[in-house]
ZADO-1210 file (C-alpha; in nm, 4 decimals, padded with zeros to 6 digits):
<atoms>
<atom x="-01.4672" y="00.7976" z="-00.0909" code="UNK" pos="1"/>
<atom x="-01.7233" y="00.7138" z="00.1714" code="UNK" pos="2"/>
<atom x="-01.6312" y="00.5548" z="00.4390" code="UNK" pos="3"/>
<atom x="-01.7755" y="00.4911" z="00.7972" code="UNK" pos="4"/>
<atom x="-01.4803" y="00.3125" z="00.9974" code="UNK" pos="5"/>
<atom x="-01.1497" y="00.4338" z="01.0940" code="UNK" pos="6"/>
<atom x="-00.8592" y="00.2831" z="01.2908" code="UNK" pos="7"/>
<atom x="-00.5483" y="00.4519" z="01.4085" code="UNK" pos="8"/>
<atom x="-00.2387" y="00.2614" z="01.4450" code="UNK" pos="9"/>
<atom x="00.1373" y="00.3512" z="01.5235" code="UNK" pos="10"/>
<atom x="00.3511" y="00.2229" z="01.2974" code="UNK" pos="11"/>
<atom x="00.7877" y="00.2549" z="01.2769" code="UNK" pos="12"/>
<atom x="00.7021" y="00.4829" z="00.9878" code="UNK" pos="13"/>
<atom x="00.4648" y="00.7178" z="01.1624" code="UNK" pos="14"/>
<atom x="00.1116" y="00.6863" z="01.1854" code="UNK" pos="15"/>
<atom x="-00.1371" y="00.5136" z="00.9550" code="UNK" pos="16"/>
<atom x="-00.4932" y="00.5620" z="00.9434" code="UNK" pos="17"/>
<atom x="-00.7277" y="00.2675" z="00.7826" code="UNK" pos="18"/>
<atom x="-01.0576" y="00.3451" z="00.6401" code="UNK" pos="19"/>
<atom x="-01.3556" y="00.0848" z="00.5611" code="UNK" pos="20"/>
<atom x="-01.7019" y="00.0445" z="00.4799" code="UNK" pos="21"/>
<atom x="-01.9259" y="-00.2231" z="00.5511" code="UNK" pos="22"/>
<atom x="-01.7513" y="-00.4733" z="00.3061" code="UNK" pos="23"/>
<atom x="-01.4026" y="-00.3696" z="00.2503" code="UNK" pos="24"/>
<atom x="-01.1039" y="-00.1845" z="00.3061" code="UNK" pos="25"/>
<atom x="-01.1362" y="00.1295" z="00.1085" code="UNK" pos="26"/>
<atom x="-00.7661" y="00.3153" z="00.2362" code="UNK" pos="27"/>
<atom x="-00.4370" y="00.2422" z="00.4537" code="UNK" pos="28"/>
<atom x="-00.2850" y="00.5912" z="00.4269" code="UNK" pos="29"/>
<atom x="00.0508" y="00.7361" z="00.6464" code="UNK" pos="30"/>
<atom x="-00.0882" y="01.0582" z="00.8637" code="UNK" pos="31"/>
<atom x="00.0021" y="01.3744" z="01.0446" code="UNK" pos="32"/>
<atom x="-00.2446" y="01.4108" z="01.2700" code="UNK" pos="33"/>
<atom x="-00.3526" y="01.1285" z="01.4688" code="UNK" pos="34"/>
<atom x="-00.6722" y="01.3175" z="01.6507" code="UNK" pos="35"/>
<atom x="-00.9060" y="01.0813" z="01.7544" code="UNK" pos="36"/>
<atom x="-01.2064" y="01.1029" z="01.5083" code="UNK" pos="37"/>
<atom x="-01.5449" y="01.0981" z="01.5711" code="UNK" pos="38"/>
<atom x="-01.5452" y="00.7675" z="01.2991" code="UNK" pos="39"/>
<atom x="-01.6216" y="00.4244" z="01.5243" code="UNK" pos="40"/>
<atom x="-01.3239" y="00.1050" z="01.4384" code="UNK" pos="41"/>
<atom x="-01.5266" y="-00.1810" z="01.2946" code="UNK" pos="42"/>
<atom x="-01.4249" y="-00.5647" z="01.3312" code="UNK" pos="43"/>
<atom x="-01.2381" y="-00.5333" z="00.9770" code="UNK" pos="44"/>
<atom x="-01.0203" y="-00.2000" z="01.0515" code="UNK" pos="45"/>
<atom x="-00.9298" y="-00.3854" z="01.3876" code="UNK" pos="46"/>
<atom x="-00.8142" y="-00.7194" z="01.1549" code="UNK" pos="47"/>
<atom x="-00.6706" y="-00.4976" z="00.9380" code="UNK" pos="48"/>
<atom x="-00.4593" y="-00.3188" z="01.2532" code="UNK" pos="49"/>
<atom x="-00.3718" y="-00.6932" z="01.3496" code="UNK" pos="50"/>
<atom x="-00.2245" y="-00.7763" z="01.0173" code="UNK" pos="51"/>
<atom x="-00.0166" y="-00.4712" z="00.9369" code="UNK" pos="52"/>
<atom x="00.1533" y="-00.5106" z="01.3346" code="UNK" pos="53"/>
<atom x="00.2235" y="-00.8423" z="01.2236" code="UNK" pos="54"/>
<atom x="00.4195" y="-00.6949" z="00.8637" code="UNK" pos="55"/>
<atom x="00.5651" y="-00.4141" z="01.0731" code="UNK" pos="56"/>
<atom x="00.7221" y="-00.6909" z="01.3123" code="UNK" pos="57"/>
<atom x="00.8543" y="-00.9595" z="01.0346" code="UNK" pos="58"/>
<atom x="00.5365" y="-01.2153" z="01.0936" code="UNK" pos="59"/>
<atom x="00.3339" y="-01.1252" z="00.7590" code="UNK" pos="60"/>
<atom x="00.4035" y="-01.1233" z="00.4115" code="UNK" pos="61"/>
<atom x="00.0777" y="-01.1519" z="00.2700" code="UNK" pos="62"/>
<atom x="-00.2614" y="-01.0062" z="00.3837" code="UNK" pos="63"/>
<atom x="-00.6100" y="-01.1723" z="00.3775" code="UNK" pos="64"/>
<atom x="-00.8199" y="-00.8412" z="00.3603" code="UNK" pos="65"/>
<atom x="-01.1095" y="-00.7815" z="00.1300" code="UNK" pos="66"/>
<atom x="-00.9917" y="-00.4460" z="-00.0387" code="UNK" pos="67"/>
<atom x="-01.2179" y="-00.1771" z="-00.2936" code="UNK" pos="68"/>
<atom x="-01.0012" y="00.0876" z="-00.3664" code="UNK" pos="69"/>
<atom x="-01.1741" y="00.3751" z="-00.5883" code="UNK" pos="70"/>
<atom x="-01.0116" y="00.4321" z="-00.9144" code="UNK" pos="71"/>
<atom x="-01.0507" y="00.4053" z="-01.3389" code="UNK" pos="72"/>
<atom x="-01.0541" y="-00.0149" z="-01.4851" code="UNK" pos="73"/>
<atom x="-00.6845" y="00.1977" z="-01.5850" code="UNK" pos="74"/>
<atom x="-00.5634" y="00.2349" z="-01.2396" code="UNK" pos="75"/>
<atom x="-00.7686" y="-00.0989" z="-01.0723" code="UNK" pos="76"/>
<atom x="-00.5414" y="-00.3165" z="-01.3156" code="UNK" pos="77"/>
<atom x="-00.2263" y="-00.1177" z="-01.2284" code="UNK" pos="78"/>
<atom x="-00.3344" y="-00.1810" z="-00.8483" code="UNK" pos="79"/>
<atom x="-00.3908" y="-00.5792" z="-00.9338" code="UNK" pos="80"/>
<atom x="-00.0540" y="-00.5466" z="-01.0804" code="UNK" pos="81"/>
<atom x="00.0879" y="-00.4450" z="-00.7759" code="UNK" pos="82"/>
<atom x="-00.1044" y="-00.6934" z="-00.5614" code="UNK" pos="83"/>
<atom x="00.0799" y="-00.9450" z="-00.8067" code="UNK" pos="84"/>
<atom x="00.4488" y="-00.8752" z="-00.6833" code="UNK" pos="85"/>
<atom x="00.6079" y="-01.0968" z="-00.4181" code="UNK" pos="86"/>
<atom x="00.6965" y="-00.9848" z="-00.0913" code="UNK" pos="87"/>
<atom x="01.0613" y="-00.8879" z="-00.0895" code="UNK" pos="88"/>
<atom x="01.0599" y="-00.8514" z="-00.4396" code="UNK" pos="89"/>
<atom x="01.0820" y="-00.5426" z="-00.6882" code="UNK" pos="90"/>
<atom x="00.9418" y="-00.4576" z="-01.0235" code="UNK" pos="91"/>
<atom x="01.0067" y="-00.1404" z="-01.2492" code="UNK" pos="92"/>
<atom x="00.7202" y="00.0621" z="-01.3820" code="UNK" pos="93"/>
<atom x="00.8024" y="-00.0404" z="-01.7180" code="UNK" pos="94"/>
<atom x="00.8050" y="-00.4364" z="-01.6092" code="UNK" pos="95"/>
<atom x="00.4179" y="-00.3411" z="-01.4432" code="UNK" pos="96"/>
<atom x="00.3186" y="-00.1740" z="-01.7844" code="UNK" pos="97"/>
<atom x="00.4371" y="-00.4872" z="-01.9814" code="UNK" pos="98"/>
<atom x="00.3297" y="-00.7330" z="-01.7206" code="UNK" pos="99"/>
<atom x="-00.0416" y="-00.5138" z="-01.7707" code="UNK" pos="100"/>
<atom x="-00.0593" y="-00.5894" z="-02.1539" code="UNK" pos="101"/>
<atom x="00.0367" y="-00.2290" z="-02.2548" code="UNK" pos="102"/>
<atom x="00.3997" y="-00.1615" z="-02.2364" code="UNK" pos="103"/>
<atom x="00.3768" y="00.2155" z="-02.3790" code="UNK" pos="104"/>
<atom x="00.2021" y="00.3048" z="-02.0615" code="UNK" pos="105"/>
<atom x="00.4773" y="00.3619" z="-01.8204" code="UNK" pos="106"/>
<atom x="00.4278" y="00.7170" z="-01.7107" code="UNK" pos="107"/>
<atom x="00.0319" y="00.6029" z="-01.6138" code="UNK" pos="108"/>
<atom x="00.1739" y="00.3569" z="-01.4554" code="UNK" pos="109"/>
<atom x="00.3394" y="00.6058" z="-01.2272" code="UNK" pos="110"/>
<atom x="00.0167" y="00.7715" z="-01.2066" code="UNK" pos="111"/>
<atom x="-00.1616" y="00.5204" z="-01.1378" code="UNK" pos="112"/>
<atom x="00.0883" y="00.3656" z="-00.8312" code="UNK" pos="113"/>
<atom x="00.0473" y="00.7506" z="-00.7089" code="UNK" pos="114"/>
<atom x="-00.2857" y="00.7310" z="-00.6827" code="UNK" pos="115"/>
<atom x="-00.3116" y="00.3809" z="-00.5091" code="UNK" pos="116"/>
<atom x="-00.5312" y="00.4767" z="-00.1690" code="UNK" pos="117"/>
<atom x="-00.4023" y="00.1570" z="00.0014" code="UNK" pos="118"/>
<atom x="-00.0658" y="00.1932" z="00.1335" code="UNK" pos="119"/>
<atom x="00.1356" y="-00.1468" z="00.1930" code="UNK" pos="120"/>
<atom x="-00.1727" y="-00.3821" z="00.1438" code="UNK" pos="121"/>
<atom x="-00.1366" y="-00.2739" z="-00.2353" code="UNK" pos="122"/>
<atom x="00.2100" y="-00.2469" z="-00.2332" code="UNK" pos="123"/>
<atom x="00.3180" y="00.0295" z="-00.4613" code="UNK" pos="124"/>
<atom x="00.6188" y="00.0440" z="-00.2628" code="UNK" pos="125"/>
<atom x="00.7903" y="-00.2638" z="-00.4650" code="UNK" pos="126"/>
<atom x="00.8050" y="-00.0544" z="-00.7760" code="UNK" pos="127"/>
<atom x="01.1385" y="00.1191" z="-00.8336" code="UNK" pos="128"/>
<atom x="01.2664" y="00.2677" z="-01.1303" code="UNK" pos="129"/>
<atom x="01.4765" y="00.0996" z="-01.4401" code="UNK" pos="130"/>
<atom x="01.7741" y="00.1799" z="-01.3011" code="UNK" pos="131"/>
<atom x="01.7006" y="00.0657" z="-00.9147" code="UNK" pos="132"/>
<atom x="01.6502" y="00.3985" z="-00.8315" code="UNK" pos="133"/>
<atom x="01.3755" y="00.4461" z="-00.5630" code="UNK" pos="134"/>
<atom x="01.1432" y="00.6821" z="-00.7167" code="UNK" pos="135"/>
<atom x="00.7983" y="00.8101" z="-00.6238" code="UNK" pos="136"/>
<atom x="00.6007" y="00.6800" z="-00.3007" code="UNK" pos="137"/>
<atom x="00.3226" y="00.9292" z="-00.1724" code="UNK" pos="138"/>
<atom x="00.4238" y="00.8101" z="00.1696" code="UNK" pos="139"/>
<atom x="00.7633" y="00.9345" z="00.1105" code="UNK" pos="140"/>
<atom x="01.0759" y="00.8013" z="-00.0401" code="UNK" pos="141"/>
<atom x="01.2281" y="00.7630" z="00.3354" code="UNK" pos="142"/>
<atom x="00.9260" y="00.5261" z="00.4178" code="UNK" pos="143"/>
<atom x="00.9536" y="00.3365" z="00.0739" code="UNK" pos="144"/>
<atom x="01.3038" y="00.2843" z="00.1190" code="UNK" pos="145"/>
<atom x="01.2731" y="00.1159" z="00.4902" code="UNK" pos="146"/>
<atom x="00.9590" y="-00.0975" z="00.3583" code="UNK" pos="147"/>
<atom x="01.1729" y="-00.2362" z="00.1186" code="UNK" pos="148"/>
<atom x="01.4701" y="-00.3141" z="00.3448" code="UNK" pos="149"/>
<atom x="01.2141" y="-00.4589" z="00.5742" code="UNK" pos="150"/>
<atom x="01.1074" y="-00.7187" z="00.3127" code="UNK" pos="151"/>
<atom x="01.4723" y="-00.8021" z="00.2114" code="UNK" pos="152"/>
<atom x="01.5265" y="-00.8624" z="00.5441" code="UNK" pos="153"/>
<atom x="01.7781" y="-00.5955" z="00.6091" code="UNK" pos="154"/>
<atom x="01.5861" y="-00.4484" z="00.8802" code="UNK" pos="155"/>
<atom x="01.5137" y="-00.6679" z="01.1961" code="UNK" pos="156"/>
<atom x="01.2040" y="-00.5522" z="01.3413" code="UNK" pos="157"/>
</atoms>
């Protein structure tokens, strides 16, 4: 991944960094170290900053953000999947696979999710397991758990 722009950002969860190119978002990731880099913002990580305040304080449910993660066709139609389910709502990996065409696929669905570069803008965080159980967030089941409450609106910003 190549990218040229970086913004920093506090966030209730900890910090998130967002990376970009000329023409597109290319990662939203949660961070340790928040040392400023030598990488300049551009007009489209500062957008992107905008919009994710406005989800982190209840004003956004939807973003309006040209995004080009990197990743197999496999994992770019798991990611459109994921793009597909509603804010406040939740999907199992097995309802992604069958919603995807291939129901069999379930564990690279997982894999796929896992690998998703774009934290919340894709947002891998609606998929839970069969059961309801939260499973599997790179970010961190603690973070997946209040990103979901925040969308239910159990959590007033």
């Amino acid at each position: 991944m190549s990218f040229q722009y970086l913004s920093l950002m506090e966030t209730p969860l900890g910090p998130l960094a967002i990376m970009a190119d000329e023409r597109a978002i290319q990662a939203v990731q949660f961070v340790d170290d928040t040392t400023p880099s030598s990488l300049p913002e551009s007009a489209l990580t500062q957008r992107a900053r905008a919009q994710l305040k406005e989800y982190f304080t209840g004003h956004r449910q939807a973003f309006d953000l040209p995004l080009a993660p990197t990743g197999t066709p496999f994992r770019q139609a798991a990611w459109q999947a994921l793009c597909a389910i509603p804010y406040g709502e939740t999907r199992s990996y097995a309802e992604q696979a069958d919603r995807m065409g291939n129901p069999k696929a379930v564990r690279a669905v997982g894999a796929a999710n896992g690998a998703n570069p774009i934290a919340i803008l894709i947002p891998c965080h609606r998929v839970i397991g069969k059961n309801g159980s939260l499973t599997g967030y790179a970010g961190g089941l603690n973070r997946k758990a209040w990103l979901l409450a925040l969308e239910q609106g159990q959590i007033q910003p």
